[in-house]
C-alpha positions in Angstrom: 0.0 0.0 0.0 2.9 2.3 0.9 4.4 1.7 -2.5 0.7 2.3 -3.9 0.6 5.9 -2.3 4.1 7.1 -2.8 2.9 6.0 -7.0 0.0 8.2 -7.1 1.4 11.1 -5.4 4.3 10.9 -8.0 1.8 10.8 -10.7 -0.5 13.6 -9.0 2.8 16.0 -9.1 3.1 15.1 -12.7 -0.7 16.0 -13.7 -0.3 19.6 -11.4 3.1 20.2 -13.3 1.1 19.9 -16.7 -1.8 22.1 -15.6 0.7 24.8 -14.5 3.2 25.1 -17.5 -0.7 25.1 -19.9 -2.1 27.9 -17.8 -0.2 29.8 -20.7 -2.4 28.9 -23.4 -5.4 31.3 -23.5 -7.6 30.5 -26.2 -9.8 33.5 -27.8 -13.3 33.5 -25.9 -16.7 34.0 -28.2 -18.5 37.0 -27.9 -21.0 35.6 -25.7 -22.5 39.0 -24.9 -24.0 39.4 -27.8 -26.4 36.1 -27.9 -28.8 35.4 -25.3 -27.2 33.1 -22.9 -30.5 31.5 -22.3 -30.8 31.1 -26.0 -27.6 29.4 -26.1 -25.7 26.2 -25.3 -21.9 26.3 -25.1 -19.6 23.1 -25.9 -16.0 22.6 -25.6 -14.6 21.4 -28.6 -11.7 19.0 -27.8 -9.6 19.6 -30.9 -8.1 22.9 -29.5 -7.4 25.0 -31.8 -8.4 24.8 -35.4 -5.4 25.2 -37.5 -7.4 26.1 -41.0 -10.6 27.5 -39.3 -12.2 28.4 -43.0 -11.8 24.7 -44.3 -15.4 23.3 -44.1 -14.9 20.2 -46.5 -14.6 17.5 -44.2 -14.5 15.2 -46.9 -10.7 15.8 -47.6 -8.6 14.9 -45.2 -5.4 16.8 -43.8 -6.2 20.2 -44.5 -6.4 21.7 -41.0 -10.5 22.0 -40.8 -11.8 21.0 -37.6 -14.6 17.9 -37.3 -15.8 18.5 -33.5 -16.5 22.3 -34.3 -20.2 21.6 -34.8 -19.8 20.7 -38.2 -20.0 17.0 -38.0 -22.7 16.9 -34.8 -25.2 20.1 -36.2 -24.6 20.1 -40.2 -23.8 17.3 -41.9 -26.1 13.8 -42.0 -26.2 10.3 -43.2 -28.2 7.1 -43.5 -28.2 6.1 -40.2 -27.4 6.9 -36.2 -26.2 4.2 -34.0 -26.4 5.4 -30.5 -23.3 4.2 -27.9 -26.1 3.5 -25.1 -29.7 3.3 -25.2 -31.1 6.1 -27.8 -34.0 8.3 -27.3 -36.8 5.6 -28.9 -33.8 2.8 -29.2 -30.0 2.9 -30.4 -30.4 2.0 -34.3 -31.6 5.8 -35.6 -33.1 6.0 -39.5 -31.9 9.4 -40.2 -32.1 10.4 -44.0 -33.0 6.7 -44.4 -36.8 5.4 -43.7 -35.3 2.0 -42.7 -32.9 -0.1 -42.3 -30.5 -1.4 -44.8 -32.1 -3.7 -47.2 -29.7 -6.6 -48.9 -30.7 -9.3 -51.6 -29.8 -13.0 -50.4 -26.1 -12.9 -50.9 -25.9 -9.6 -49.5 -24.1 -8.2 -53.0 -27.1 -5.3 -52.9 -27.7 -2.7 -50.8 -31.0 -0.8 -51.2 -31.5 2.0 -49.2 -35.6 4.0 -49.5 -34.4 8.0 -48.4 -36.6 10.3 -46.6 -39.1 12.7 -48.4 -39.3 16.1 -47.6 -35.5 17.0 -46.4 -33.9 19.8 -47.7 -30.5 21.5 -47.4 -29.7 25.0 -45.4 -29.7 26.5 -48.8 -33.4 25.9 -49.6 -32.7 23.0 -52.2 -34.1 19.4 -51.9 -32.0 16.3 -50.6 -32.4 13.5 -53.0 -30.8 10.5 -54.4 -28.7 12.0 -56.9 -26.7 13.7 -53.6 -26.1 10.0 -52.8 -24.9 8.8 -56.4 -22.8 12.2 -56.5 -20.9 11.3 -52.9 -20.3 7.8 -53.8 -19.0 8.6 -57.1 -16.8 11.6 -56.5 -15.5 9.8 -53.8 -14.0 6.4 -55.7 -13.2 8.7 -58.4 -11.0 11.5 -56.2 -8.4 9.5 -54.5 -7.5 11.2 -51.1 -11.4 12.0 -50.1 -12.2 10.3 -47.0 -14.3 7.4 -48.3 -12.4 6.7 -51.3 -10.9 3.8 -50.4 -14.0 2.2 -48.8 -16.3 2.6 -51.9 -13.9 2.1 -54.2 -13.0 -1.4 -52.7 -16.2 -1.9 -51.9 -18.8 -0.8 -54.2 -19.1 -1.8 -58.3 -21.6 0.9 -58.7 -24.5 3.1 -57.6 -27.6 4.0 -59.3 -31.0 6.3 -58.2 -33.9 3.9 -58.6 -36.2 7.1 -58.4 -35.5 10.3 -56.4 -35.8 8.7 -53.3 -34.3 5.2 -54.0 -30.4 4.4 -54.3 -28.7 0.7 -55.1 -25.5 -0.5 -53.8 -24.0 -3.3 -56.0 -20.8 -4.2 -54.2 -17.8 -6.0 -55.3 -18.2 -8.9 -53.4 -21.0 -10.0 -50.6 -20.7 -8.0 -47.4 -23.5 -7.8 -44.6 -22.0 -4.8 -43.2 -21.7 -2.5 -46.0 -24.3 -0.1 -44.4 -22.0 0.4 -41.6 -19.8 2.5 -43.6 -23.2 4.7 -43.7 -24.1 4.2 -39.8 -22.7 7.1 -37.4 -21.2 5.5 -34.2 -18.3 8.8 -34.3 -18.9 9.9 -37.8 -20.2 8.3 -40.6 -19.8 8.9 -44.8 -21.4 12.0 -44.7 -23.5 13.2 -48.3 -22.6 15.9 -50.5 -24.3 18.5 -51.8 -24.5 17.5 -55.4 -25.7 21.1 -56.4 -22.6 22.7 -54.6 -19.7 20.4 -55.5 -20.4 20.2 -59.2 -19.6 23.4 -59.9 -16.2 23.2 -58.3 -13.0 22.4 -60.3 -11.2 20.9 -57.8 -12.9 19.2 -54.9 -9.7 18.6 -53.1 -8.7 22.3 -53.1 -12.3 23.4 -52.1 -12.7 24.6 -48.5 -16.8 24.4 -48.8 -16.6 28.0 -47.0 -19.7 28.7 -45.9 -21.0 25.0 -45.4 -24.4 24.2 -46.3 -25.7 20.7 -44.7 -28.6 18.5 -44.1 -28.7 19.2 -40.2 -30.9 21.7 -38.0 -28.0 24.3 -37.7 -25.8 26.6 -40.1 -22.9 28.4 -39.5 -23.5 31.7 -37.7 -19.5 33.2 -37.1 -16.4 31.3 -36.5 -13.0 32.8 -35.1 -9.9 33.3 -37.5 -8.0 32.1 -35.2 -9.5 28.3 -34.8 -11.1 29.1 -31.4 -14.4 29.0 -31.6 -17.9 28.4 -33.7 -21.4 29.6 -33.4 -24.4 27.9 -35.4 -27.5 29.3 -35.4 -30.9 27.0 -35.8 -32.3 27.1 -39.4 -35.8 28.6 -39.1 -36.8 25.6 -41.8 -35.7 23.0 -38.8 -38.3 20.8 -39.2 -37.3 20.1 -43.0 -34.4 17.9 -41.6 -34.4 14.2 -40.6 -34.1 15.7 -37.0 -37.1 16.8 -36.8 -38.7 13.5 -36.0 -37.8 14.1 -32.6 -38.5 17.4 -31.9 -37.1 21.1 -32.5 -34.0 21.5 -30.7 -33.9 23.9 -28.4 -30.9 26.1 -28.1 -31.3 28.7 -31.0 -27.7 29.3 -30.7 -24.7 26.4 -30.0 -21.1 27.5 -29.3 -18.1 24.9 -29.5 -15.1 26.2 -28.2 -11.7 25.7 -27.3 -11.5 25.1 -23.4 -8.2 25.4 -22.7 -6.3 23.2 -20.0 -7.8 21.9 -17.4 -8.3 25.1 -15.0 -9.3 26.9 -17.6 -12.3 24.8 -18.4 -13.2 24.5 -14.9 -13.2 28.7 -14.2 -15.2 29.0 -17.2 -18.2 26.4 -16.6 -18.3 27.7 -12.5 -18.5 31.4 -14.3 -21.2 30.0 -16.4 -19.2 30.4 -19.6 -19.5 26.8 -20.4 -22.5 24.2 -20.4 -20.5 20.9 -21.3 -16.8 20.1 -21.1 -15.9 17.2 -23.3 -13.5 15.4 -20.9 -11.3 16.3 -17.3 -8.8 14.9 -15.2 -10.3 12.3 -12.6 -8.7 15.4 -10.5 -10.8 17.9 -12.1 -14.1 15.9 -12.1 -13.6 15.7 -8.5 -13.1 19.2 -7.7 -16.1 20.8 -10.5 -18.3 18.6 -8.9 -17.6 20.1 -5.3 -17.0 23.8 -6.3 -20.4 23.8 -8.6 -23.6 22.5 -7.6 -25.2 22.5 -10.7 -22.3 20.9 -12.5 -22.3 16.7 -12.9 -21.3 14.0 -14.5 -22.9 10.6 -16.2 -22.9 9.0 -13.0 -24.8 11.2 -10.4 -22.0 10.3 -8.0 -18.5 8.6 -7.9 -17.0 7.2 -10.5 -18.8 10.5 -12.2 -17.4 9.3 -15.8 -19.0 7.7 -19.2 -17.8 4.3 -19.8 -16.6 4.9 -23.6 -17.4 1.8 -25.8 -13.4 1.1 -26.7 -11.6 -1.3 -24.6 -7.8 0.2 -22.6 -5.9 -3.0 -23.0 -2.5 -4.2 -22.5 -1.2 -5.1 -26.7 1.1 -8.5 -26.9 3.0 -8.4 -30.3 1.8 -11.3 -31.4 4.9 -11.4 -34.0 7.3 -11.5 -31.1 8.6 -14.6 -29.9 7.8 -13.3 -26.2 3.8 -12.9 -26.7 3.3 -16.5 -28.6 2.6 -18.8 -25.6 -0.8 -18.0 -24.2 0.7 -19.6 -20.6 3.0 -17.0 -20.7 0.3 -14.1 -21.9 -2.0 -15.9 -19.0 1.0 -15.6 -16.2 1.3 -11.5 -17.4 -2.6 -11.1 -16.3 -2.3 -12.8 -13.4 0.6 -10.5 -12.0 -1.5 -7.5 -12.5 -3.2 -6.5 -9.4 -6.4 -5.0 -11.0 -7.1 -2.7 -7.5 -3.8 -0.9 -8.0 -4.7 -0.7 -12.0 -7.7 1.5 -11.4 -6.5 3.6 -8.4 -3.4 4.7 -10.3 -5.3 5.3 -13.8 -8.4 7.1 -12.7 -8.4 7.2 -8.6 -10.4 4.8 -8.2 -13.0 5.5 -11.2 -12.3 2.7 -13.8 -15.1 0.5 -14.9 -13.4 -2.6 -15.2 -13.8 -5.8 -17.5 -12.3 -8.9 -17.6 -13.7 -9.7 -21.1 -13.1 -8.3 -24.3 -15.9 -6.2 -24.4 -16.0 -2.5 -23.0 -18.8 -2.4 -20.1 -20.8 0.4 -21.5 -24.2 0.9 -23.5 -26.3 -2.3 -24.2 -23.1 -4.6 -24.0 -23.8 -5.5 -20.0 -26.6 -6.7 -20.5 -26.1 -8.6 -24.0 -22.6 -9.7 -22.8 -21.0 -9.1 -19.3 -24.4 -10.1 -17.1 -25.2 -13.2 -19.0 -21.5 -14.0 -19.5 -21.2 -14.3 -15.5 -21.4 -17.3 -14.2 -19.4 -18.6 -17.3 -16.4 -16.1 -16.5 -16.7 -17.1 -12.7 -16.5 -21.2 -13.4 -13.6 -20.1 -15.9 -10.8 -22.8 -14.8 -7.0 -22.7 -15.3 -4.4 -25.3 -14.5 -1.2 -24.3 -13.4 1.5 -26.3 -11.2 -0.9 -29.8 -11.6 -3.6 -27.6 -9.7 -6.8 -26.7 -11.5 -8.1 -22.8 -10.3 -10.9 -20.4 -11.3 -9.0 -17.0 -11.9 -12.1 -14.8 -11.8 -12.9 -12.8 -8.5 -16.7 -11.1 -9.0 -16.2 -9.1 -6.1 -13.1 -7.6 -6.8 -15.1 -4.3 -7.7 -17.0 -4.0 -4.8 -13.7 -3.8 -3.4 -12.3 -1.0 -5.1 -15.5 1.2 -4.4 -15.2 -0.1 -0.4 -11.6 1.5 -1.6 -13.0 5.1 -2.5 -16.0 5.1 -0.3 -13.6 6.6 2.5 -12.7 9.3 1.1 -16.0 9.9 -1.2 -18.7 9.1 1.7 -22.1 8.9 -0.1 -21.3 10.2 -3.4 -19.7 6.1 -3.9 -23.2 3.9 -4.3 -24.1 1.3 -2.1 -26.5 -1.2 -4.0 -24.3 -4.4 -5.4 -25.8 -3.6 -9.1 -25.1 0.2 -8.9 -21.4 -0.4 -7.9 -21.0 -3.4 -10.7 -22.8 -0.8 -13.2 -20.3 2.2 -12.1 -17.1 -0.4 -11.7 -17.3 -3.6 -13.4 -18.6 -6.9 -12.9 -15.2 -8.5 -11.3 -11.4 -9.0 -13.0 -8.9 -11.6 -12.6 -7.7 -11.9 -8.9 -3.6 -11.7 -8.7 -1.9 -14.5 -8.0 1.8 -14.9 -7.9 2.2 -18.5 -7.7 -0.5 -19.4 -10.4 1.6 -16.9 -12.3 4.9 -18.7 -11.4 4.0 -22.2 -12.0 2.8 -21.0 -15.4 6.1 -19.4 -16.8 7.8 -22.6 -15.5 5.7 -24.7 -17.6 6.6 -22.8 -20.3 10.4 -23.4 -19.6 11.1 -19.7 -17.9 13.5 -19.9 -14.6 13.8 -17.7 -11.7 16.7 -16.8 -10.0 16.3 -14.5 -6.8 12.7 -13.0 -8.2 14.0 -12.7 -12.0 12.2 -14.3 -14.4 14.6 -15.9 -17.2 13.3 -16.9 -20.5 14.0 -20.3 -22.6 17.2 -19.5 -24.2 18.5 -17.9 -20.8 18.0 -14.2 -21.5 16.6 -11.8 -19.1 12.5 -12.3 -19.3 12.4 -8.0 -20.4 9.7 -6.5 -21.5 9.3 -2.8 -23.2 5.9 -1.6 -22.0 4.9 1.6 -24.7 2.7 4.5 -23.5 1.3 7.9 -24.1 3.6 10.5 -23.0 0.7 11.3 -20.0 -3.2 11.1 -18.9 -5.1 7.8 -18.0 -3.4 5.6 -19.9 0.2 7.0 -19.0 -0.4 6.2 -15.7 -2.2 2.9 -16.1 0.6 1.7 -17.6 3.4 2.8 -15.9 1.3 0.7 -12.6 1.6 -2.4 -15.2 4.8 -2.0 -16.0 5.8 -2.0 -11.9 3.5 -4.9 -11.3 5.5 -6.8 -13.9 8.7 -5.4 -12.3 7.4 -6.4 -8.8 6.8 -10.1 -10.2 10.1 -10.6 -11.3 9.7 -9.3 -14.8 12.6 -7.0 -16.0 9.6 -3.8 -17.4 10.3 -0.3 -18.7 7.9 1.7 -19.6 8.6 3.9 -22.5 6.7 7.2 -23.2 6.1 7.6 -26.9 4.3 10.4 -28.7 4.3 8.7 -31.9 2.7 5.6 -30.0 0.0 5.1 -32.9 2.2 5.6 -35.3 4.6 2.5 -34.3 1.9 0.2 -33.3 0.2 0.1 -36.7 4.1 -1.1 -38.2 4.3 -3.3 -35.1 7.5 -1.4 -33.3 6.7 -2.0 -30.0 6.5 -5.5 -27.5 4.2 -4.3 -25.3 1.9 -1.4 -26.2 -1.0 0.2 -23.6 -3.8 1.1 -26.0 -6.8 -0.3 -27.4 -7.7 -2.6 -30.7 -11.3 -2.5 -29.7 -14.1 -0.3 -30.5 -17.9 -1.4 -30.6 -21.0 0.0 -31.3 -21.9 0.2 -27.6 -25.7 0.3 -28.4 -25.8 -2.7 -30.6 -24.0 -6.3 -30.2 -22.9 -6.4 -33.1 -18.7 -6.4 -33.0 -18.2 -6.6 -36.3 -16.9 -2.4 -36.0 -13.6 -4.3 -34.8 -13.5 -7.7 -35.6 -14.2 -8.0 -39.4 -10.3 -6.2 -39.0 -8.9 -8.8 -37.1 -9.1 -11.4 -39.8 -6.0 -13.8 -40.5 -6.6 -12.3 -44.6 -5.2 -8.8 -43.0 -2.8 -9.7 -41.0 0.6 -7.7 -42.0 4.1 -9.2 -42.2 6.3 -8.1 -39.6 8.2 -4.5 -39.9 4.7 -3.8 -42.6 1.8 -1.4 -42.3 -0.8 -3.0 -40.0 -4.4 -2.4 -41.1 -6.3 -1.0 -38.5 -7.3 -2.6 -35.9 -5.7 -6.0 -35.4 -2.7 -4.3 -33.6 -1.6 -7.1 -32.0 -1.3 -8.6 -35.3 -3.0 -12.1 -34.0 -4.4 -15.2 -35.7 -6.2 -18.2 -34.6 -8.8 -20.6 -37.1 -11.2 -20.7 -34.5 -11.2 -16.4 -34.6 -11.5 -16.6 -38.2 -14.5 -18.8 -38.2 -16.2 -16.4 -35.6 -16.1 -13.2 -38.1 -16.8 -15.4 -41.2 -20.0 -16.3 -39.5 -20.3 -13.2 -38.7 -20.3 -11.8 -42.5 -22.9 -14.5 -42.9 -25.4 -13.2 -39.9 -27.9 -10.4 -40.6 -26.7 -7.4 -39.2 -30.3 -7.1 -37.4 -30.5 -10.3 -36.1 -29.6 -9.3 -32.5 -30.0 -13.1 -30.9 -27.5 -14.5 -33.3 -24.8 -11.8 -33.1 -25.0 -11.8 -29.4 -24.3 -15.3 -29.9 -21.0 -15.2 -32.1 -20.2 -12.4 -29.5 -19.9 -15.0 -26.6 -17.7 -17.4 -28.6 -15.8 -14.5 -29.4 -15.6 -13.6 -25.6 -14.9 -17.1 -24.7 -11.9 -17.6 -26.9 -10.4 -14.6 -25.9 -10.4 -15.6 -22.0 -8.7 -19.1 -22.9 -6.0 -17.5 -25.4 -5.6 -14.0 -23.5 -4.5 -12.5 -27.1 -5.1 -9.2 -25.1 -5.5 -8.1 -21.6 -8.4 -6.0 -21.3 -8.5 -4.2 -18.1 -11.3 -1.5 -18.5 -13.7 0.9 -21.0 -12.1 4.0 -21.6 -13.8 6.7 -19.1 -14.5 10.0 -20.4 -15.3 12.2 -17.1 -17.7 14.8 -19.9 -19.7 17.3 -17.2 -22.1 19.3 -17.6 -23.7 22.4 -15.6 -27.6 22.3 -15.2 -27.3 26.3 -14.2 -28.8 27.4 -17.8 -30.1 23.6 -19.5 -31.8 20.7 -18.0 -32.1 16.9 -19.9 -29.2 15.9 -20.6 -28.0 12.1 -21.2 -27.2 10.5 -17.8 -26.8 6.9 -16.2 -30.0 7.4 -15.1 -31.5 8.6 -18.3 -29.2 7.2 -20.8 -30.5 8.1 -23.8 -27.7 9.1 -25.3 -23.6 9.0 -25.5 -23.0 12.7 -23.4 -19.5 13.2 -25.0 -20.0 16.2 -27.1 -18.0 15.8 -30.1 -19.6 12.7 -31.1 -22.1 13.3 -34.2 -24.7 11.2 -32.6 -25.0 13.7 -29.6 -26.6 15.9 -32.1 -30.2 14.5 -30.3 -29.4 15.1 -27.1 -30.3 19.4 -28.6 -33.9 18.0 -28.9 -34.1 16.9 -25.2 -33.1 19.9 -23.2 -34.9 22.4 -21.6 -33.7 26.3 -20.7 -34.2 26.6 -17.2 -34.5 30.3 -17.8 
């Protein structure tokens, strides 16, 4: 415990050194004076500062245009919305489509039936030709953002009628809609009657945008700090409109600055939602403002994202390739010491390999219980069951001390908040393991085969959450006898996806979170994409692993209706199952996002209680959450 404390106040003097040297950067505030404040919702916009505020063509990527300024969540639409949690009437959202995808028997169509009676900002109807003109411009510009999708993936596309478009694809693919389906973003449509008349659609900056959404641009800074939209009086001829006007007349998304600087600014009432804080600086807003909270009324506070923290084996390295050896790794990890030193206390753990947020709990972790609990290992000639359910009841026992009340008390609450249990440590388990696999200790080293040090590089983000979660890996390793260093490295991405790394702290999955569908992941981690050692990795099989029995999961997968919930909920459990008895992975917990928002000027917004929605703001599918509030002015 001693060595616990003396970790977290070195990393608490890290975090205060970062918040002191950016109390520098003052972004450039909006002229808030001149809107009605009561009229007007303000966002913080994560990407900082824009560095080509004009550039509104989103469809061309790398020219410094910014996505979370409004533009993607308030202007632009698609086909469909899939919400991360619940949804306001359900996750699965038609949006400029009237239903859902609609395939012929080998799933080499796509049909999709558009909504009547949707028109752009500029007056001017939405139709199918906007969708032929997208899909075509797009495989025929290389270096738009969808033209490598639809020009793998699509043989052509044709208006049936006005409101009628057919997909015939290259080959037969059951997911092809999910190229139109929002979870962050989705392929946004063009405005035919705009983009024809440009020469060059690379070098056009679409300045001032006009979109399918209930906003248009009202003012943006030169400077990249800040955007105002103003609600289109002709709201109600967008696909938004099924759900009801939106209420603030004006939205603001702005650049918060660091950490204290987003906290002055919502307790002075200058900002509604922050997109993310410190686990420090949820802790203090929610103490200094009573009307400011966070997705859970009370600790842990944060949003379980639905992508999956997870301690990345390099599969290609000799190290990684014996799953006893992967197996004896997770069982060193003390999973308390994980979540105190990463978010205080305020993880939402999982022992599977499916982030504990939106619908999955239910579909996955609650029914996956007892099967996780009876779990059995052998190590040492002694059979064992790994799993401890209670291990996060624990940690909230942990954080009750010190956050009284505010930690729930009801078992279902807590596993909700926490996670429903992780993999209890065990030393010797772990032991017997690695000297099954032929490893030696001498003292408390760990020595591998061929008699070299057992060593392990352990690659991380040069700071935040998952800095500090895996510098606590790294000295549990260390602790066990394992020779770790962590390495901070702020090209991270960039060396995962070519494999230059042993160990790497990140994540390789992402899901829908409001459907069980895993496909948004897996399809990647087929053997048929697997890149050669020292080559460019597709995304997102960074581990660069294979097994027959994984490939036969997503094949069956491309076979299974997208909408057939029972059987994709299905494939998902022998997809968790495999992953427990290989450990390709180590998942340890969802990604938190601690987004708060102050009640002091609007009411209805997404919470645990009331989640009909995903509350981090720069998502395009919180553009519903604008239908639900109410001024409290």
């Amino acid at each position: 415990m001693a060595k616990l404390k003396a970790c977290l106040l070195a990393i608490s003097l890290v975090v205060a050194c970062q918040i002191a040297l950016a109390q520098d950067e003052e972004p450039e505030a909006p002229p808030l004076q001149e809107l009605p404040r009561e009229q007007t919702l303000i966002l913080q916009n994560p990407e900082g500062t824009i560095r080509n505020p004009g550039w509104f063509n989103l469809w061309v990527s790398g020219a410094g245009g910014g996505l979370s300024t409004g533009l993607q969540q308030l202007m632009m639409d698609t086909f469909w919305y899939i919400d991360p949690n619940q949804g306001i009437d359900g996750p699965n959202y038609n949006s400029l489509a009237t239903g859902p995808a609609e395939y012929n028997d080998d799933y080499t169509e796509m049909t999709v039936r558009l909504r009547e009676g949707v028109y752009w900002s500029d007056g001017v109807e939405f139709t199918a030709d906007d969708v032929v003109y997208t899909v075509e411009t797009q495989m025929n510009t290389p270096g738009m953002g969808w033209s490598g999708a639809f020009s793998q993936q699509v043989e052509r596309v044709e208006a049936l009628d006005d409101y009628t478009v057919r997909f015939t694809l290259n080959a037969p693919n059951s997911r092809f809609h999910s190229i139109f389906s929002v979870r962050w973003n989705g392929a946004w449509i063009m405005p035919k009657h705009i983009f024809e008349e440009v020469d060059n659609v690379l070098e056009y900056d679409f300045n001032p945008p006009v979109g399918l959404g209930p906003y248009t641009l009202h003012s943006f800074d030169p400077n990249g700090d800040w955007y105002i939209w103003e609600k289109r009086e002709d709201w109600d001829r967008t696909a938004m409109a099924e759900f009801g006007e939106p209420a603030p007349q004006y939205v603001i998304y702005r650049n918060g600055g660091p950490t204290d600087r987003r906290l002055i600014e919502m307790r002075n009432g200058n900002l509604d939602v922050v997109h993310d804080l410190t686990p420090e600086g949820m802790f203090a807003i929610v103490q200094q403002d009573p009307t400011a909270r966070g997705w859970f009324s009370g600790f842990p506070y944060a949003h379980p994202d639905p992508t999956l923290p997870m301690v990345i084996f390099n599969h290609q390295n000799e190290k990684f390739q014996d799953r006893r050896v992967r197996w004896a790794l997770t069982l060193m990890l003390d999973a308390r010491a994980l979540s105190m030193a990463s978010y205080r206390g305020a993880a939402t753990l999982t022992a599977i390999a499916i982030p504990p947020t939106g619908t999955h709990p239910d579909d996955y972790h609650i029914p996956m219980q007892e099967w996780v609990s009876n779990f059995t290992l052998e190590a040492g000639g002694q059979a064992f069951q790994p799993y401890n359910p209670d291990l996060t009841l624990q940690i909230a026992d942990m954080v009750r001390g010190q956050f009284g009340d505010q930690v729930p008390t009801d078992e279902d609450e807590i596993r909700r908040a926490f996670g429903y249990g992780w993999w209890e440590q065990n030393l010797e388990a772990a032991a017997a393991l690695l000297e099954e696999a032929g490893f030696t200790r001498r003292g408390n080293d760990w020595y591998m085969p061929n008699g070299e040090r057992f060593s392990i590089r352990v690659m991380i983000p040069p700071d935040g959450v998952i800095n500090r979660l895996g510098t606590m890996i790294a000295q549990n390793w260390s602790q066990a006898g394992v020779a770790a260093q962590v390495e901070a490295a702020p090209d991270s991405w960039d060396r995962q996806s070519v494999g230059d790394f042993e160990v790497n702290i990140a994540w390789s999955i992402e899901t829908w979170g409001g459907h069980p569908d895993l496909s948004f992941f897996l399809d990647s981690w087929h053997s048929q994409y697997l890149a050669e050692p020292g080559e460019l990795q597709p995304a997102r099989n960074w581990q660069r692993w294979s097994h027959p029995e994984l490939d036969r999961i997503i094949e069956e997968v491309r076979r299974t209706d997208f909408y057939d919930l029972e059987a994709n909920i299905e494939l998902g459990k022998q997809f968790i199952q495999l992953m427990v008895e290989e450990m390709p992975v180590i998942p340890i917990m969802s990604y938190n996002v601690f987004s708060v928002v102050s009640e002091r000027y609007w009411t209805g917004y997404p919470t645990a209680e009331n989640p009909y929605a995903n509350p981090v703001n720069n998502w395009a599918n919180s553009r519903y959450i604008l239908t639900q509030l109410e001024s409290t002015q």
